[in-house]
C-alpha positions in Angstrom: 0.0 0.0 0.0 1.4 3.7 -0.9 0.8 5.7 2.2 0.4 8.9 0.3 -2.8 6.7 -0.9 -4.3 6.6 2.1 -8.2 7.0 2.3 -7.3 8.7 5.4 -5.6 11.5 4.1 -8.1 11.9 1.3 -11.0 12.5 3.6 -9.6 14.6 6.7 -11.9 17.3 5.6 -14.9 15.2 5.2 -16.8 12.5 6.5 -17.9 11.3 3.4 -17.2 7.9 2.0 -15.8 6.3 4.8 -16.1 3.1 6.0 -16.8 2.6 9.8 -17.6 -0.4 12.6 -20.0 -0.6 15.0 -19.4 -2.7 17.6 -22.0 -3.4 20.3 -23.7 -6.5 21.9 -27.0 -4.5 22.0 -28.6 -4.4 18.7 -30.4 -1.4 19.8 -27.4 0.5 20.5 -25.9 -0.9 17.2 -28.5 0.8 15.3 -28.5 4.0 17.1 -24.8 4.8 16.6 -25.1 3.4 12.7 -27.8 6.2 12.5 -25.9 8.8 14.1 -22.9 8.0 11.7 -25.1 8.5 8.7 -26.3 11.5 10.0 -22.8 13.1 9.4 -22.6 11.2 5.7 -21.1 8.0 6.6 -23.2 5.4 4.8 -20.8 2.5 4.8 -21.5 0.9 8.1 -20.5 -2.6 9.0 -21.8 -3.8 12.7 -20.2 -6.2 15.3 -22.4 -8.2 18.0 -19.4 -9.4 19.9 -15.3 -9.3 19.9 -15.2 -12.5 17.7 -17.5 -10.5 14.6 -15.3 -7.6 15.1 -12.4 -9.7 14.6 -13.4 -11.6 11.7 -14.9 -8.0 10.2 -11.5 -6.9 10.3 -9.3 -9.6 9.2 -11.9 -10.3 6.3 -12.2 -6.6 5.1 -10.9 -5.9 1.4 -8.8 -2.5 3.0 -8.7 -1.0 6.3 -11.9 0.9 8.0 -11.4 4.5 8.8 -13.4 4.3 11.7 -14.3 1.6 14.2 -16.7 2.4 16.9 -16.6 -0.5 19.8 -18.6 -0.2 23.2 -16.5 -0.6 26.5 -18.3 -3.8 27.5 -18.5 -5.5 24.4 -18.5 -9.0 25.9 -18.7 -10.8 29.4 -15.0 -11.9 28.1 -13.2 -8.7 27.5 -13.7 -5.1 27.9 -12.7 -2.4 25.0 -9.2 -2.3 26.4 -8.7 -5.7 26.5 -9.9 -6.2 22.9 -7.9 -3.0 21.4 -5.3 -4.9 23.1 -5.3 -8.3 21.2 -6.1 -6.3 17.8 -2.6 -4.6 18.2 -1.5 -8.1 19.4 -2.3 -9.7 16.1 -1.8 -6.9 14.3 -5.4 -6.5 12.1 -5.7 -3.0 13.4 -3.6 -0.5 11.4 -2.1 2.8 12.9 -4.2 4.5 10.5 -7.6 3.2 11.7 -9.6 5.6 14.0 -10.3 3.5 16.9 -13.0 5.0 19.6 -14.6 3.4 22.7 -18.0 4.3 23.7 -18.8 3.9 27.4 -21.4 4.8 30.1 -18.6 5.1 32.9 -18.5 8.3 34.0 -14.7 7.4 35.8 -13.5 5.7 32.3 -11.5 9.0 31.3 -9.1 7.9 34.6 -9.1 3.8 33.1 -7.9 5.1 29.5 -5.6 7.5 30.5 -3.5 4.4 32.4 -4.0 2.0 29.3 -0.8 1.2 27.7 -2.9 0.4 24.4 -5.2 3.9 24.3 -7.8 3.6 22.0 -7.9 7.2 19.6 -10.6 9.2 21.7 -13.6 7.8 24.2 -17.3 9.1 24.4 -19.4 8.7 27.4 -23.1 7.9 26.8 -25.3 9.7 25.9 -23.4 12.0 23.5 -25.1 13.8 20.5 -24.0 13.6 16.8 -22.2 17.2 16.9 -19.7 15.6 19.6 -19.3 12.8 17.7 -18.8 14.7 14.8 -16.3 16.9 16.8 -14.1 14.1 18.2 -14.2 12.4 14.9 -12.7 15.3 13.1 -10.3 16.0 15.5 -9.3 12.1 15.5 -9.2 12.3 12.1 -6.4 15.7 11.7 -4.3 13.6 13.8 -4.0 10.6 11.8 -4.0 12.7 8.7 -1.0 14.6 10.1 0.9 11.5 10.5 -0.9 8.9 8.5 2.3 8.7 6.3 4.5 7.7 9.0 2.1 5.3 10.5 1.6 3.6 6.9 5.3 3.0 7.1 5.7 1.8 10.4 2.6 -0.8 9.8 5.1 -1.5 6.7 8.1 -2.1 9.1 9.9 0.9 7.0 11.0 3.1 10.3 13.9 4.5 8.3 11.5 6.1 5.9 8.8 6.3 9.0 12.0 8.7 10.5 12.0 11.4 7.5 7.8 11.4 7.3 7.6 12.7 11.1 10.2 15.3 10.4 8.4 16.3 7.3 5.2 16.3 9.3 6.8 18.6 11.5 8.5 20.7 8.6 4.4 21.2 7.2 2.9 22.4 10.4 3.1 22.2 13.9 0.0 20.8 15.1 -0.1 17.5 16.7 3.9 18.4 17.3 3.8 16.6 20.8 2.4 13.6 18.9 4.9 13.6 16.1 8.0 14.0 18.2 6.6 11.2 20.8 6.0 8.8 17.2 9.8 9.7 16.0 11.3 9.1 19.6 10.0 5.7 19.4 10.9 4.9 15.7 14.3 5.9 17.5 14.1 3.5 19.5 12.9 0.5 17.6 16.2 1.6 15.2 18.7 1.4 17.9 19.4 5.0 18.4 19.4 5.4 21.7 21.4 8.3 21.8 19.6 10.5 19.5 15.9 9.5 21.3 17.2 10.1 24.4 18.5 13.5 23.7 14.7 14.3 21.8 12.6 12.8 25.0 15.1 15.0 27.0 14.3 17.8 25.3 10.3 17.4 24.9 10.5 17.0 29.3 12.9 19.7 29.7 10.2 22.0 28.2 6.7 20.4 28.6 7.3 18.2 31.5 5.3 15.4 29.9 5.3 12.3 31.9 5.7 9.7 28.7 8.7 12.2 27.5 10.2 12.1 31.2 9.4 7.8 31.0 11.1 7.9 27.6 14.7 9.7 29.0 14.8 7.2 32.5 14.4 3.9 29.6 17.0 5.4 27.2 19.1 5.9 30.1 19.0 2.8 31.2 19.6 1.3 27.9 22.4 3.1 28.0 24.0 1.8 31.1 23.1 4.8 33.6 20.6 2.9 35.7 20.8 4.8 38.9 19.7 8.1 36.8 17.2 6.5 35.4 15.6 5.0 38.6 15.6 8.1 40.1 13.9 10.2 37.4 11.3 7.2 36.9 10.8 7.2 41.1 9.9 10.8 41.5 7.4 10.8 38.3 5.4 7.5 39.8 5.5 10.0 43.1 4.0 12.7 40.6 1.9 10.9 38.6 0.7 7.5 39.9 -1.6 6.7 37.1 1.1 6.8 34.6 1.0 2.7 34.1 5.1 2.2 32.0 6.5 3.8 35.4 5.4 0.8 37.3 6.5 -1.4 34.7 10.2 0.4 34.8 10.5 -0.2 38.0 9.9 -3.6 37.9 12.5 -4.4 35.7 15.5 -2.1 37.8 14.3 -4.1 41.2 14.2 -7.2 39.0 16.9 -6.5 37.6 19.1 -5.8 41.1 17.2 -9.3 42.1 15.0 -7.2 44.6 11.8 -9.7 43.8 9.7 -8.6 46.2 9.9 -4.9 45.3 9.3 -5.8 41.7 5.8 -8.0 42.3 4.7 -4.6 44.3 5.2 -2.3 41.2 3.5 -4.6 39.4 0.8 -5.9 41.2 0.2 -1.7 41.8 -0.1 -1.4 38.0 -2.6 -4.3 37.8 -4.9 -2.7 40.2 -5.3 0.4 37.9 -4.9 -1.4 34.6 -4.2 -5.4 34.4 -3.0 -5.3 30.6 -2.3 -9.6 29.6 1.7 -8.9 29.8 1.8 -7.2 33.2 0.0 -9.9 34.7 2.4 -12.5 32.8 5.5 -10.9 34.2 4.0 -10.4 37.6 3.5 -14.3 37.8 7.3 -15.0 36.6 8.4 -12.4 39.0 5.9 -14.3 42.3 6.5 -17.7 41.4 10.2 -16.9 41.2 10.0 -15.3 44.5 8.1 -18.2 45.7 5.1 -16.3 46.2 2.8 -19.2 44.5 -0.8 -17.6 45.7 -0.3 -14.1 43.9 1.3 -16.0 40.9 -1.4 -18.3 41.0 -3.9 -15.0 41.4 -2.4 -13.6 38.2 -2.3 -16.4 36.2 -6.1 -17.0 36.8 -6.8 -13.9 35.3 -4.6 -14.7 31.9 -5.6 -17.8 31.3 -9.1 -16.9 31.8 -8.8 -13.6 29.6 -7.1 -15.3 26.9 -8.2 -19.0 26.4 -10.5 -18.1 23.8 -8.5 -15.6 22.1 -5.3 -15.4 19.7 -3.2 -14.1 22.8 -3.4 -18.0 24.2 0.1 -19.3 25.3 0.1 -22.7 26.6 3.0 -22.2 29.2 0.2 -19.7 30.7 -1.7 -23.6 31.5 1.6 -24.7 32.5 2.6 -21.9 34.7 -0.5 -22.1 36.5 -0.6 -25.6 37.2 2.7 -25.5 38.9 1.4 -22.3 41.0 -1.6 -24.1 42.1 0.8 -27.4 42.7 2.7 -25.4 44.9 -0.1 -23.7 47.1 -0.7 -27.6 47.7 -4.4 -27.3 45.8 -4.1 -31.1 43.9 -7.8 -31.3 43.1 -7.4 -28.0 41.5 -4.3 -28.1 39.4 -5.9 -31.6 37.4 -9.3 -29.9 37.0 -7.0 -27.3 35.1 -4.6 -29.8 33.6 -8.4 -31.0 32.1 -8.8 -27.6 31.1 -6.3 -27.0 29.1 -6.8 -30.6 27.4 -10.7 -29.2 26.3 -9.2 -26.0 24.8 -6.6 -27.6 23.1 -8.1 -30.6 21.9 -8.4 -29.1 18.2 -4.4 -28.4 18.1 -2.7 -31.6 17.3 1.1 -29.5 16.1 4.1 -30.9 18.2 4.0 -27.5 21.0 0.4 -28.4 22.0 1.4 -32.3 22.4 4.6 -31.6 24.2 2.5 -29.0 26.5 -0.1 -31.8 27.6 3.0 -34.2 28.1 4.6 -31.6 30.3 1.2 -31.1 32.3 0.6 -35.2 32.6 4.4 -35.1 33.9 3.7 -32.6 36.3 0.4 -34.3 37.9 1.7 -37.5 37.8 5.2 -36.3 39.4 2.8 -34.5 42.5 0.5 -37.6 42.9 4.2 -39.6 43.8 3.7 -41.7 40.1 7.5 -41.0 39.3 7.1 -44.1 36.3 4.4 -42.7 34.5 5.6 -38.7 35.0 9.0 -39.6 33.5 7.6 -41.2 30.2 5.6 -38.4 29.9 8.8 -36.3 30.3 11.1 -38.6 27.8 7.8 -38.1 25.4 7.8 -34.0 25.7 11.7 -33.9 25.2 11.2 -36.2 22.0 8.7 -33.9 20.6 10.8 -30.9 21.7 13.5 -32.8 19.5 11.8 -33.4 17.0 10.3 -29.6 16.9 13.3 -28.2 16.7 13.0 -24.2 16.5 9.4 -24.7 16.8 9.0 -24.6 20.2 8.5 -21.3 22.2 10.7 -20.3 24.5 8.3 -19.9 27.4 7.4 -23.7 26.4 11.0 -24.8 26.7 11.4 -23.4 30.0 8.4 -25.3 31.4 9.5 -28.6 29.6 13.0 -27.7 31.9 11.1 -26.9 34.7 9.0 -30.3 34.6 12.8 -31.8 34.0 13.9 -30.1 37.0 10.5 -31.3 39.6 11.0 -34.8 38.2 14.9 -34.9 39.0 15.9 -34.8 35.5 18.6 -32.3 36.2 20.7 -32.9 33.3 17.9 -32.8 31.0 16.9 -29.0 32.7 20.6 -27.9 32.2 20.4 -28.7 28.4 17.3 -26.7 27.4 18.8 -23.9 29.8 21.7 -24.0 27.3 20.0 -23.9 24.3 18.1 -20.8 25.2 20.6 -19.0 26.5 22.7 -19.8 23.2 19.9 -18.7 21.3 19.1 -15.3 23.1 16.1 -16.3 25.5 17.8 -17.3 28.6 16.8 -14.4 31.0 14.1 -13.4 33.6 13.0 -14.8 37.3 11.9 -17.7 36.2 15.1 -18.7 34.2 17.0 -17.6 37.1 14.7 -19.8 39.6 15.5 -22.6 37.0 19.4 -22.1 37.3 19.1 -21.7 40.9 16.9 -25.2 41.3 19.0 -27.0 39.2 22.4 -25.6 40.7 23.9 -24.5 37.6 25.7 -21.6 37.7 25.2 -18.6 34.6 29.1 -18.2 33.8 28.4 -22.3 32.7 25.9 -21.2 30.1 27.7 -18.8 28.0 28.1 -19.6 24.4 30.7 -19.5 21.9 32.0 -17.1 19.9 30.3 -16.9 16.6 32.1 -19.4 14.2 34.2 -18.6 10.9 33.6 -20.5 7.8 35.7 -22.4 7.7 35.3 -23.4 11.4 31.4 -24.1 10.4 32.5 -26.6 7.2 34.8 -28.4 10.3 31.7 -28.2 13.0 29.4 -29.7 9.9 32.1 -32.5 9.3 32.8 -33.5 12.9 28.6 -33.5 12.7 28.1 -36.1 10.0 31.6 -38.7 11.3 29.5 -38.5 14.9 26.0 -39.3 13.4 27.1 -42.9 11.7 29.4 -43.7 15.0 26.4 -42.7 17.8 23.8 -45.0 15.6 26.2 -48.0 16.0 27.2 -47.3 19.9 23.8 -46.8 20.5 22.0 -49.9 18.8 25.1 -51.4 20.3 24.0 -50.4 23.5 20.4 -51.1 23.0 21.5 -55.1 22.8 23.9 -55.3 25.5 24.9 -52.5 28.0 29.0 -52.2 28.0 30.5 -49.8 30.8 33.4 -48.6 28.1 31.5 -48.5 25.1 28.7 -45.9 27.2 32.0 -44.1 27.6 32.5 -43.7 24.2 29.1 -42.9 23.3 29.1 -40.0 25.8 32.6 -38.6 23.9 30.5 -38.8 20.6 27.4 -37.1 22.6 29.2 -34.5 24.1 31.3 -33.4 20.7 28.4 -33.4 18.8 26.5 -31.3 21.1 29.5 -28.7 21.6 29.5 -28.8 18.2 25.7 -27.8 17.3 23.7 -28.1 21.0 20.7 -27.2 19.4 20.5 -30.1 16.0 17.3 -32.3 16.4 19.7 -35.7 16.6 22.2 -34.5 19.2 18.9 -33.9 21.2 17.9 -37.5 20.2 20.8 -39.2 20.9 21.3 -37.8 24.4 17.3 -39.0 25.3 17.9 -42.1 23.4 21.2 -42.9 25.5 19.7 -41.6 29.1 16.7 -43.6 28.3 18.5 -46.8 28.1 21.0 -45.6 31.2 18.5 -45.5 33.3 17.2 -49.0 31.9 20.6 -50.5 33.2 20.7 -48.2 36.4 23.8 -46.3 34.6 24.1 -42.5 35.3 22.6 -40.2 33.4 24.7 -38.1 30.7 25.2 -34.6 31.3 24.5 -32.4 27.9 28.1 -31.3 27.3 30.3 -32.6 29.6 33.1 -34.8 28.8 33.3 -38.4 30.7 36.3 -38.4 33.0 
């Protein structure tokens, strides 16, 4: 799409031949706010009876609405906050899409002024059609001033995003607050730290905006000054409480400085104002890896109950909660939800959904003392985690080592906590927990230095010679267990997976080989290590 095509900048100075959606669970109300739209000349008008039909109205439209109208309390399910939130999740609502929520609550101007996803504008019932007219047109001069910028930001183009809001700027200075806030975060999302926190800086220095001050203490921290930018962030949560990122901020210095405890309180103190799905996800990490299992437990109600219906579903959110309820010793409980997550996934059949029901049948069987049963249903999950390769989420895979870790599979835990860390995803208090359970200490986890080529060719060689040799020991194994041929097989398994810890048959051969230890009361192989 050419942005400098957009219907939106076409139409700023009339109403006329655009395209809006009304969403309402009350026909009545439906009808009412179709009728004041065509009062005002908008005669396109598409209508929604729940979050699902909105959805599906705009995944299935031929090109974007200009206008979408949704009431607060659209379904028992979610609220307008909620749902704006999963539409930017999934991306099927573009920047350039006027987005409105009509409410009755008198105290919702406080809820959406907290809300990290704010919808465009909000009217409070009943409101006549010159205010709607008024807030539309005023919604409308806004996206029109930077409708080319957000085109190329829905494009992934922030380069070109960059130049449009100083060119926006350039042709008039209305809406200048919003531009600068829009380039300071393409800044961001560009890596140039420097320069946005120099602009946010500036903007606080002379408007004393809370999101400009918010922006300077996160581009100072990016930038290594962290005790600046916990002390700007504490005095503005002092100054402005409702402002929701501040909490978040804060979380992640205390979390950061391993102050748990500290962090669950920012958090938890956001969620009261404004629970957005991700809050109330990092809240539970940060509680269950305090050992606070009640409030993670509390939190992870509330996802799994927001989102099991919804695109925003993560299994780990089943998994998360079933250890949480495990731990506050609630048996009955944590099966009914192990059931649970069966019935909502039952229509999934792709490897992450079978590993995630083998890790929850691992973890009920491990808490009702049937070690047997939970470690096939732990040998299964790594198999399919194997045989997934990059397909499995990371959350997922830290589950799967958690599960490995309950069911004293300690080796197996120390594995998957090497392959995420060597692929980026080994942080937060729940990783950390992991480490700490499984005593394994982060200096062991650090990777190698990327190789050269022709270091890869000799990685890829020493590959292939392992995978003939560890499908002989192994079958050799299989038929008769030998003491110095195990030996050998662990050199072969321990190469290979120094060589490439994250190939689907390294991963298979280490299962395979424990699998049949453990058949012969043999030790378990440590990923990595070299037999003495």
């Amino acid at each position: 799409m050419n942005p400098l095509n957009s219907r939106t900048s076409q139409a700023h100075r009339s109403l006329n031949g655009m395209r809006a959606l009304v969403a309402d669970q009350h026909i009545s109300v439906r009808t009412w706010l179709r009728e004041l739209l065509t009062t005002l000349g908008i005669v396109s008008v598409s209508m929604a009876g729940s979050s699902g039909d909105l959805i599906r109205h705009l995944r299935n439209a031929a090109s974007p609405f200009d206008i979408v109208l949704c009431d607060h309390q659209l379904d028992p399910r979610s609220d307008g906050l909620h749902l704006l939130e999963e539409l930017r999740y999934q991306k099927i609502l573009p920047l350039v899409t006027i987005f409105m929520i009509v409410t009755g609550e008198r105290q919702y101007p406080r809820v959406v002024a907290a809300a990290e996803f704010a919808p465009d504008d909000y009217l409070i019932k009943p409101f006549s059609p010159s205010v709607l007219e008024d807030r539309l047109r005023v919604a409308l001069q806004r996206k029109h001033h930077l409708h080319i910028a957000h085109a190329l930001i829905d494009q992934g183009e922030h380069e070109k995003a960059l130049s449009a809001c100083d060119q926006a700027m350039a042709k008039s200075s209305h809406f200048l607050l919003d531009t600068l806030r829009l380039k300071a975060e393409v800044l961001v999302s560009l890596g140039r730290i420097e320069e946005a926190s120099a602009l946010y800086n500036s903007i606080a220095e002379k408007r004393m905006v809370p999101w400009a001050r918010m922006g300077y203490a996160m581009t100072l921290h990016k930038q290594g000054r962290s005790e600046e930018a916990e002390q700007i962030a504490g005095t503005l949560n002092v100054e402005h409480p409702e402002f929701l990122s501040v909490y978040d901020f804060m979380a992640r210095l205390k979390e950061e400085k391993g102050e748990l405890a500290e962090a669950a309180d920012y958090l938890e103190r956001a969620s009261n104002i404004a629970s957005s799905t991700d809050r109330l996800r990092h809240l539970a990490d940060v509680a269950d890896a305090q050992g606070d299992h009640i409030r993670a437990r509390g939190a992870l109600q509330k996802v799994v109950e927001r989102t099991r219906k919804s695109s925003m579903l993560q299994v780990s959110d089943y998994l998360k909660l079933l250890r949480a309820t495990q731990a506050d010793d609630a048996s009955v409980e944590a099966e009914q939800i192990a059931r649970d997550m069966q019935h909502d996934l039952r229509a999934s059949t792709d490897n992450q959904t079978r590993m995630a029901i083998e890790v929850a049948g691992a973890l009920v069987a491990h808490h009702a003392r049937r070690d047997e049963e939970a470690n096939r249903h732990v040998d299964t999950a790594l198999a399919l985690h194997a045989e997934s390769g990059t397909g499995i989420s990371s959350p997922l895979t830290l589950e799967l080592a958690n599960a490995c870790a309950a069911t004293g599979r300690q080796e197996d835990a120390g594995m998957l906590a090497r392959q995420l860390t060597q692929h980026g995803e080994g942080r937060g208090a729940t990783f950390d927990a992991l480490l700490k359970r499984i005593g394994l200490p982060r200096e062991e986890l650090a990777g190698p230095e990327s190789p050269t080529p022709a270091a890869t060719e000799e990685r890829g060689q020493a590959i292939e010679a392992c995978v003939e040799a560890a499908e002989y020991v192994l079958m050799s194994l299989a038929e008769s267990w030998d003491g110095e041929l195990a030996r050998q097989c662990r050199i072969l398994l321990a190469t290979a997976f120094n060589a490439a810890p994250r190939d689907r048959r390294v991963i298979e051969w280490h299962i395979r080989y424990n699998k049949l230890a453990a058949a012969c009361g043999a030790e378990h192989h440590k990923a990595g290590s070299q037999p003495v």
